[in-house]
N, C-alpha and C positions, 0 to 999 in steps of 0.2 A: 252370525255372519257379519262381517266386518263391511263399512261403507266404503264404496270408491272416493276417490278423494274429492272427484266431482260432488257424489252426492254430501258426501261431509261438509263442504265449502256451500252446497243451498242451504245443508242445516243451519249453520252457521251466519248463514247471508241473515235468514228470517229469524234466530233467534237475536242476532242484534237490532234487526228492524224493529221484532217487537219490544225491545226493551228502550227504545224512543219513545210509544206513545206513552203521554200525558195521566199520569192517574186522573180519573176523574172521565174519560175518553175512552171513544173505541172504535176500532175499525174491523175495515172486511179482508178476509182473506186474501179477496183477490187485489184490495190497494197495496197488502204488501207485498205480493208477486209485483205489481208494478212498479215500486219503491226498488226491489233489488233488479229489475231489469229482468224478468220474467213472467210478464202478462198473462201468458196462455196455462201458467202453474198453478191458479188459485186453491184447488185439490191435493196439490204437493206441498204447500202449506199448512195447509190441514192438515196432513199425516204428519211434517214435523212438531207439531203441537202437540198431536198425538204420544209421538214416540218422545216429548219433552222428560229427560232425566229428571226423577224426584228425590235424588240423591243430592245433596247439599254439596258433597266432594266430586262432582261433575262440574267442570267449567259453565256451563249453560245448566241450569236445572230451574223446578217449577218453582223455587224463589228468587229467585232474580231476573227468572222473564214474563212477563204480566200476561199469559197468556191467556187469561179471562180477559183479556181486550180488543180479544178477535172474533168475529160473530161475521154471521154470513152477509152477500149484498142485500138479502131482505129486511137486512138489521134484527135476525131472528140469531137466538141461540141455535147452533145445529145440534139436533139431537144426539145422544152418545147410543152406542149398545150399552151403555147403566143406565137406568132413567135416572138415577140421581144426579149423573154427570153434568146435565142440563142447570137442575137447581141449583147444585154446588158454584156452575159457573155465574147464576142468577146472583147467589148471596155473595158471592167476591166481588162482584160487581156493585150491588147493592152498599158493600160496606166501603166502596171509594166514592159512595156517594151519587153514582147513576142511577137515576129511576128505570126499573125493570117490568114491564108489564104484563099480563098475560091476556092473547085475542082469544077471541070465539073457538080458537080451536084449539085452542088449550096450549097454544106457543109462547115462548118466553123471549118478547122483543124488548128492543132500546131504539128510540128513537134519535135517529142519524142527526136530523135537526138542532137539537140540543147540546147531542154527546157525540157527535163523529170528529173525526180527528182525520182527515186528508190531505195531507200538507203533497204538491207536486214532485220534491224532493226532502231525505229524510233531513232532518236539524243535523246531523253530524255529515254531513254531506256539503250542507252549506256553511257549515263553520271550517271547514277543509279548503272549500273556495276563495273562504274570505281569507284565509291566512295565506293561502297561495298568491294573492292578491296583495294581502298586506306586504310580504317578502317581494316579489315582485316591483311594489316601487319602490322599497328602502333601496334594493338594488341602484336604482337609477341619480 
């Protein structure tokens, strides 16, 4: 079934968002709901991660957008229906050099402290500003 174009354009909002953060970095869900201007979506970014093309010949697919660098606000991996889903995203993670832990209950967290990445608007956002800026006063 094909996307509305609505929903093609969130795909699209949160697979550029995540291709800003930082190797080395991670955020939550729900900061890049609030990053493209949709706060109440943090869920709906999850499923585009989910449904992330692993097809090289897709505009967006799982190599070009980090999205092992998205993990819940508890700074916990969300579980997959694979359990390996979880590890896999632990060792992608692990091999850009985040430390991945696991608690008492058998979760596989990162510590926000360290490794979060929450900037209030994304870096292509503010470089957008600034050129607006820049042209702006050559104008004058």
């Amino acid at each position: 079934m094909a996307r509305s174009d609505e929903a093609e354009s969130f795909f699209i909002a949160v697979y550029r968002a995540v291709q800003e953060i930082p190797e080395g970095k991670v955020t939550s869900y729900g900061h890049i709901a609030k990053l493209i201007g949709t706060p109440q979506r943090p869920r709906q970014v999850g499923i585009c991660l989910k449904h992330l093309p692993h097809d090289p010949g897709a505009r967006h697919h799982s190599e070009n957008v980090p999205w092992q660098r998205v993990i819940n606000a508890k700074g916990v991996i969300s579980p997959r229906s694979q359990p390996s889903g979880a590890r896999n995203q632990a060792a992608a993670l692990q091999a850009e050099g985040v430390a991945v832990s696991t608690d008492a209950l058998g979760e596989l967290s990162v510590d926000f402290a360290e490794y979060g990445w929450f900037p209030n608007t994304l870096p292509s956002e503010e470089a957008d500003e600034e050129q607006d800026w820049d042209s702006e006063s050559a104008d004058e």
